[in-house]
PyMOL CGO cylinders between C-alpha atoms (Angstrom):
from pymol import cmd
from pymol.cgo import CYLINDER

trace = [
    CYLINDER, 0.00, 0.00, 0.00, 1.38, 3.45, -0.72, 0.3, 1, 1, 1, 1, 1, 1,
    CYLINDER, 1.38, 3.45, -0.72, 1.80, 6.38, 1.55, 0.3, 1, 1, 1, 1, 1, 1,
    CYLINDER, 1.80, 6.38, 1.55, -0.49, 8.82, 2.95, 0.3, 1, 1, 1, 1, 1, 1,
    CYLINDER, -0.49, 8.82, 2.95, 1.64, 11.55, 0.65, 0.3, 1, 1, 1, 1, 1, 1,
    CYLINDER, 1.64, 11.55, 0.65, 1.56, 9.18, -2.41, 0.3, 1, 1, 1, 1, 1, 1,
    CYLINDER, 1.56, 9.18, -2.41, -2.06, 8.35, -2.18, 0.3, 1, 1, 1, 1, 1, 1,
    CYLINDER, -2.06, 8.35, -2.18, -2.92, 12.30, -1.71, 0.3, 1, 1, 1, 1, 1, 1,
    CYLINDER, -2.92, 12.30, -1.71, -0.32, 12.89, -5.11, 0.3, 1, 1, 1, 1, 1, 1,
    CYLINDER, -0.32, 12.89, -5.11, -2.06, 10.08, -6.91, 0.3, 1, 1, 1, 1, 1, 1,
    CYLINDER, -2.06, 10.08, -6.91, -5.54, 11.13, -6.31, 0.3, 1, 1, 1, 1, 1, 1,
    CYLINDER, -5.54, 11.13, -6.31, -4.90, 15.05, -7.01, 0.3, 1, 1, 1, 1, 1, 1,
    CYLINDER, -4.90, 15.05, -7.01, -3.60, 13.74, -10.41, 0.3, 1, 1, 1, 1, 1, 1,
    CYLINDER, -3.60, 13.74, -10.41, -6.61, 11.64, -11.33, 0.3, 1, 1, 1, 1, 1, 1,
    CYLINDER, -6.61, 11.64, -11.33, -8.11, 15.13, -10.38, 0.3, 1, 1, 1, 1, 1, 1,
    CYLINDER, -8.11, 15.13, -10.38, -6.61, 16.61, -12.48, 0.3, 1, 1, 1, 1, 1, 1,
    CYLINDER, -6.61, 16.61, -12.48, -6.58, 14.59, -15.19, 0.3, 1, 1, 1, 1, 1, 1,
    CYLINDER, -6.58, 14.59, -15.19, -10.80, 14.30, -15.35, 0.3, 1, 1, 1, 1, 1, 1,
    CYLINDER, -10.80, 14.30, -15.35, -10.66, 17.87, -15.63, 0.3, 1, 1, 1, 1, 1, 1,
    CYLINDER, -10.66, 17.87, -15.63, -10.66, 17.27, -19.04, 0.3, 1, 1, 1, 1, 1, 1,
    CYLINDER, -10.66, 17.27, -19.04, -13.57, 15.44, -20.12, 0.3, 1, 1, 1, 1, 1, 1,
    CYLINDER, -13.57, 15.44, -20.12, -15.48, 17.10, -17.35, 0.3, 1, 1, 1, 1, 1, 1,
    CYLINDER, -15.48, 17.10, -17.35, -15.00, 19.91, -19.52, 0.3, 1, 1, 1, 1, 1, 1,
    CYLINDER, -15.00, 19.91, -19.52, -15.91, 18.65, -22.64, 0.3, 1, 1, 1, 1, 1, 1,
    CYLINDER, -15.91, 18.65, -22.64, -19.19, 17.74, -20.64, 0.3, 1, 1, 1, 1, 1, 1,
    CYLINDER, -19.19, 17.74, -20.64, -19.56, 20.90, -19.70, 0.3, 1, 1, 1, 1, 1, 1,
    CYLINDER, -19.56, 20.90, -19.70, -19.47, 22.44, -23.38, 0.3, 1, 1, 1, 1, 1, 1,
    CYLINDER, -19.47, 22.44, -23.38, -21.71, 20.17, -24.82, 0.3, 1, 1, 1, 1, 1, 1,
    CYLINDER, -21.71, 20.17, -24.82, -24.51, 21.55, -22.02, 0.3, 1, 1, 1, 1, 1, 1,
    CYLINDER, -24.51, 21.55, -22.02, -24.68, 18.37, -19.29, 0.3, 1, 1, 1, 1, 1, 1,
    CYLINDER, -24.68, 18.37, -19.29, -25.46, 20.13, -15.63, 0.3, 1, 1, 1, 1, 1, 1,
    CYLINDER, -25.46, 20.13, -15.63, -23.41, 20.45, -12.87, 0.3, 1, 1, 1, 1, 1, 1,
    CYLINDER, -23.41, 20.45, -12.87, -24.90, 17.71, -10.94, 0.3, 1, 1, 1, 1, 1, 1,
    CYLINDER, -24.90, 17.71, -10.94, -24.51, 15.13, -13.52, 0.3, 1, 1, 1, 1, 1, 1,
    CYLINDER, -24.51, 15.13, -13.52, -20.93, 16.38, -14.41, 0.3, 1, 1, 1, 1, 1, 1,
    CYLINDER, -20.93, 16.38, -14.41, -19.73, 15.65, -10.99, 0.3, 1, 1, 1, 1, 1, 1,
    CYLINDER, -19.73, 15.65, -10.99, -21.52, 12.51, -10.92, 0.3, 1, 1, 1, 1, 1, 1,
    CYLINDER, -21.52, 12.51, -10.92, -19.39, 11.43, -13.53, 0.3, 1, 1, 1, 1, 1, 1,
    CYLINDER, -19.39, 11.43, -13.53, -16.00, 12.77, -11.95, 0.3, 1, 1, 1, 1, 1, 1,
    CYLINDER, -16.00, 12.77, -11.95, -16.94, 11.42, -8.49, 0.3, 1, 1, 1, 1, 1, 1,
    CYLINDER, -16.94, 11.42, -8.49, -17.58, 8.07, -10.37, 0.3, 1, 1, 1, 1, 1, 1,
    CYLINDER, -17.58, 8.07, -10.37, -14.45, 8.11, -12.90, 0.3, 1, 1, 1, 1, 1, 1,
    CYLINDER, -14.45, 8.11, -12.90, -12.21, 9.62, -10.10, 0.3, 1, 1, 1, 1, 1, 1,
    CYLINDER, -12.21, 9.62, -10.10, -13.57, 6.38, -7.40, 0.3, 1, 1, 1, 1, 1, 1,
    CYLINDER, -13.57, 6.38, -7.40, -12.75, 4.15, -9.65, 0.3, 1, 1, 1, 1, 1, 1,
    CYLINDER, -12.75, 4.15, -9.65, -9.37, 5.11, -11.24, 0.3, 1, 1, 1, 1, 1, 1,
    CYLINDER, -9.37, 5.11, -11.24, -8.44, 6.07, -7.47, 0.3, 1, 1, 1, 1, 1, 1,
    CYLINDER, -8.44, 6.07, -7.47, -9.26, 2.12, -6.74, 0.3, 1, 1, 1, 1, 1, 1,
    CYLINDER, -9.26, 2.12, -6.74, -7.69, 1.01, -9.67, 0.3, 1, 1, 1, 1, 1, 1,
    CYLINDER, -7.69, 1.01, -9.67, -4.33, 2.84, -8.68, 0.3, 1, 1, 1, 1, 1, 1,
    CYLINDER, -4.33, 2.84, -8.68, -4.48, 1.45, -5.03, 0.3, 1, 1, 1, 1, 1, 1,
    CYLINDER, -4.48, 1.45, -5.03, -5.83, -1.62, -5.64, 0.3, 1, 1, 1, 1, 1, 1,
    CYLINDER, -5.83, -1.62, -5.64, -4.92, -3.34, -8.85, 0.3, 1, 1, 1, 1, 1, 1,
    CYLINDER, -4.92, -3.34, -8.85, -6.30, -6.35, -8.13, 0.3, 1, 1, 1, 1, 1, 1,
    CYLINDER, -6.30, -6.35, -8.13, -9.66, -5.66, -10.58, 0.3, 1, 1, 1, 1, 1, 1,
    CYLINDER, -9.66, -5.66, -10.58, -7.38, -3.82, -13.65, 0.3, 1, 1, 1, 1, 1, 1,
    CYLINDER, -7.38, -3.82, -13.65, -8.62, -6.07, -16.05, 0.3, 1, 1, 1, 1, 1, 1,
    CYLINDER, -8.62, -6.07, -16.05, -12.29, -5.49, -15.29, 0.3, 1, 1, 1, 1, 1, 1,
    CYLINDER, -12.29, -5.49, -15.29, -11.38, -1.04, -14.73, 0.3, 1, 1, 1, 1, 1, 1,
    CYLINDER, -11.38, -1.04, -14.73, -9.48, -0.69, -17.18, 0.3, 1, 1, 1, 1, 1, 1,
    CYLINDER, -9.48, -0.69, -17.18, -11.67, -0.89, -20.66, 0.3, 1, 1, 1, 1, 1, 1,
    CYLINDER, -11.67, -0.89, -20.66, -14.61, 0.77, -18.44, 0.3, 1, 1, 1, 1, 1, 1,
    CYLINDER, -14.61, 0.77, -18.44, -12.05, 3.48, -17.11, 0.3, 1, 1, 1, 1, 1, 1,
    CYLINDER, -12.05, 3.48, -17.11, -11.32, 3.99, -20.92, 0.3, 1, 1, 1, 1, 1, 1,
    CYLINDER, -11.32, 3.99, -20.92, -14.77, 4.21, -22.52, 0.3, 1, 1, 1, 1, 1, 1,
    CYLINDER, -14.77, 4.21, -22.52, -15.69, 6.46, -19.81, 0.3, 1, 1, 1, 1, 1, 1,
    CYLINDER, -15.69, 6.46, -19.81, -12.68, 8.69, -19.75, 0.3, 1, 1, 1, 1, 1, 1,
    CYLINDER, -12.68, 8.69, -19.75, -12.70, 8.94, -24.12, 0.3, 1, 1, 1, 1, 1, 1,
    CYLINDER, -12.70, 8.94, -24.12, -16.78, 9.22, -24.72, 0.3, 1, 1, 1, 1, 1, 1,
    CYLINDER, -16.78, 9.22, -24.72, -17.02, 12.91, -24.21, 0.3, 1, 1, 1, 1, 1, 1,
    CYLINDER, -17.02, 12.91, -24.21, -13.76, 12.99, -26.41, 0.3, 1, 1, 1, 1, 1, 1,
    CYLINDER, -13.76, 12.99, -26.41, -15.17, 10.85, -29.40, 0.3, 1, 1, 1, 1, 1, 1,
    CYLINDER, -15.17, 10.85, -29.40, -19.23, 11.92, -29.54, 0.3, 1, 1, 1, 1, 1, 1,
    CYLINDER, -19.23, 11.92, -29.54, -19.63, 14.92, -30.73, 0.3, 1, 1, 1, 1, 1, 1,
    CYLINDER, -19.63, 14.92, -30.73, -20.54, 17.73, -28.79, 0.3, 1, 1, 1, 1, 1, 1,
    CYLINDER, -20.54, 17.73, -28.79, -24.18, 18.34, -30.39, 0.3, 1, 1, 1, 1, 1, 1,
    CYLINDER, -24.18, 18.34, -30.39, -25.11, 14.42, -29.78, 0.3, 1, 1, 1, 1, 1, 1,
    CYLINDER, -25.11, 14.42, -29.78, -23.96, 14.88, -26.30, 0.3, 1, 1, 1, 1, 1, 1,
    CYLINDER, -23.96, 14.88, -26.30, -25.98, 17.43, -25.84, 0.3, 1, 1, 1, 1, 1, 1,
    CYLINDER, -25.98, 17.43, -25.84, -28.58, 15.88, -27.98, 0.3, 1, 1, 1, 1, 1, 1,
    CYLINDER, -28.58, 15.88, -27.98, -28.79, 13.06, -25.28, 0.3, 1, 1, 1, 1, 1, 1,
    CYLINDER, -28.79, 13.06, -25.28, -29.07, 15.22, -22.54, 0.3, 1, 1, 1, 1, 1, 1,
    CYLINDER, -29.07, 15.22, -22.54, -31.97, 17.15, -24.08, 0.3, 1, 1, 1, 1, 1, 1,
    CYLINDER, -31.97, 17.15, -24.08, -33.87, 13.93, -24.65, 0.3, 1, 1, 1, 1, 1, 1,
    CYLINDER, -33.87, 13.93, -24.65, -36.73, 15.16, -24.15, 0.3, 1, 1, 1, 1, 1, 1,
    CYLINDER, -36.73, 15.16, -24.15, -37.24, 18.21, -26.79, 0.3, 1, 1, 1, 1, 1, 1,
    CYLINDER, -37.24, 18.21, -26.79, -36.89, 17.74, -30.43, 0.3, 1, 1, 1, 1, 1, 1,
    CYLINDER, -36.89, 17.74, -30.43, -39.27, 14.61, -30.18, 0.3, 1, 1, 1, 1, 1, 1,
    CYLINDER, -39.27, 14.61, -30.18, -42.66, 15.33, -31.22, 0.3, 1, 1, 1, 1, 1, 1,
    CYLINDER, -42.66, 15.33, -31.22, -45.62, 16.62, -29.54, 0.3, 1, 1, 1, 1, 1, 1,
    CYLINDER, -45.62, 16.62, -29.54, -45.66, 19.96, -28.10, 0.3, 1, 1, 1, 1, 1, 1,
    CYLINDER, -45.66, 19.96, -28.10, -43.46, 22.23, -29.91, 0.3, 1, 1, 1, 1, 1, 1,
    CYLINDER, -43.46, 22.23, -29.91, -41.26, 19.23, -30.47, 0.3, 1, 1, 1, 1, 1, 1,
    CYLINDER, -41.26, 19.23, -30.47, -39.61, 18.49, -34.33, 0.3, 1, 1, 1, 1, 1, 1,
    CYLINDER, -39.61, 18.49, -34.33, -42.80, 19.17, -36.06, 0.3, 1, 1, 1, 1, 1, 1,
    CYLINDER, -42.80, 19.17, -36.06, -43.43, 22.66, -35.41, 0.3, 1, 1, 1, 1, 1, 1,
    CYLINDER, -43.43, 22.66, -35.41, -42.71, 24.76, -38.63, 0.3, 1, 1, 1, 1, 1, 1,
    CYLINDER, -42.71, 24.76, -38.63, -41.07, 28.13, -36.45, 0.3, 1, 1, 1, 1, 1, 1,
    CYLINDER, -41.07, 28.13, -36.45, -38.40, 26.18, -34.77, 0.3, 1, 1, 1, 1, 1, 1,
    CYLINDER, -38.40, 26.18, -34.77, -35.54, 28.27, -35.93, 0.3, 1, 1, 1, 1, 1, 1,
    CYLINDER, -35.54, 28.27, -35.93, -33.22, 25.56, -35.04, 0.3, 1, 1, 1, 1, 1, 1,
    CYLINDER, -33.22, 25.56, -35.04, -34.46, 23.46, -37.73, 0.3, 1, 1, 1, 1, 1, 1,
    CYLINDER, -34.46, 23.46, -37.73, -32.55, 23.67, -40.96, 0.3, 1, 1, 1, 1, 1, 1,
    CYLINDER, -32.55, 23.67, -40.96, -34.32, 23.32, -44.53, 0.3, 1, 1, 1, 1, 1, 1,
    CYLINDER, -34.32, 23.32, -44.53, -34.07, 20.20, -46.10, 0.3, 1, 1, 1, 1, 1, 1,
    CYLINDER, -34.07, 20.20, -46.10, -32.13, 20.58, -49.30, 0.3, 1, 1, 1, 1, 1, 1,
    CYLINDER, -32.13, 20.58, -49.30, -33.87, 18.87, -52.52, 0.3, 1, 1, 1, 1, 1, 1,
    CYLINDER, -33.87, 18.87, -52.52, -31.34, 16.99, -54.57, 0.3, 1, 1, 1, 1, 1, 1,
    CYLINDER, -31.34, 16.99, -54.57, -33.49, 15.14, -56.64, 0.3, 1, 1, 1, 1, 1, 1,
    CYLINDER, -33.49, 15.14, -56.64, -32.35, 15.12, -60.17, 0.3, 1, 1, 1, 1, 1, 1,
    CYLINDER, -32.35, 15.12, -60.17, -34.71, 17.06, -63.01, 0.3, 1, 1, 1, 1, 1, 1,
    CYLINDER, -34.71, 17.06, -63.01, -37.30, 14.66, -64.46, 0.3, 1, 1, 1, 1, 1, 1,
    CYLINDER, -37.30, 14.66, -64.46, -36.45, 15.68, -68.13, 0.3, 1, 1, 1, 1, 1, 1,
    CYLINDER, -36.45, 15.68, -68.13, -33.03, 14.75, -68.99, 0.3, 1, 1, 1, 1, 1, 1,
    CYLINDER, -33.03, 14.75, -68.99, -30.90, 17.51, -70.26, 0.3, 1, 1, 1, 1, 1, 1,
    CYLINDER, -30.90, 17.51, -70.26, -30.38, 16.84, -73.86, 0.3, 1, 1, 1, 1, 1, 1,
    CYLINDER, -30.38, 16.84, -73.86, -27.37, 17.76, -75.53, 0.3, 1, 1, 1, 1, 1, 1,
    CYLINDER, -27.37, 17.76, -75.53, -26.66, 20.16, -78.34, 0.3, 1, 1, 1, 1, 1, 1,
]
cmd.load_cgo(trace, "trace")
């Protein structure tokens, strides 16, 4: 087992080091409360991994899906899933025609008459 000053170093580095995605969270719109959710969560269990690595094989792929997500999915989807609720229908939801969010489909289907040449 490490030392008291080791295990305080270790765990201000994990810190540290889920500043980052916490971040990312933060930019694509999550709250607060769910942001430190997932840093109390990611933090607990890279903390256990460092004292205890015992359980690395089971930590470590969760430790890295969790720590990369907010890095790989785009912003907008993040957001998108934490805004669940709008955008789906009903009340002001996708269908309403003065959403100015929504962006004009773009026709691309090709002329029926085909241009003839010269």
């Amino acid at each position: 087992m490490l030392p008291a000053p080791a295990l305080l170093a270790v765990g201000l580095i994990i810190g540290l080091i889920i500043l980052l995605p916490a971040r990312r969270l933060q930019l694509a719109g999550f709250s607060r409360r769910s942001i430190a959710l997932y840093a109390m969560c990611l933090w607990a269990l890279a903390f256990f991994m460092a004292v205890r690595p015992l359980a690395a094989r089971f930590l470590i792929p969760i430790l890295l899906i969790a720590y990369l997500a907010p890095f790989v999915v785009a912003p907008g989807r993040l957001s998108g899933i934490v805004t669940r609720g709008k955008g789906r229908g009903g009340a002001g939801g996708s269908g309403s025609a003065g959403d100015p969010g929504q962006r004009q489909i773009k026709n691309v289907t090709p002329p029926e008459k085909p241009i003839e040449p010269e």
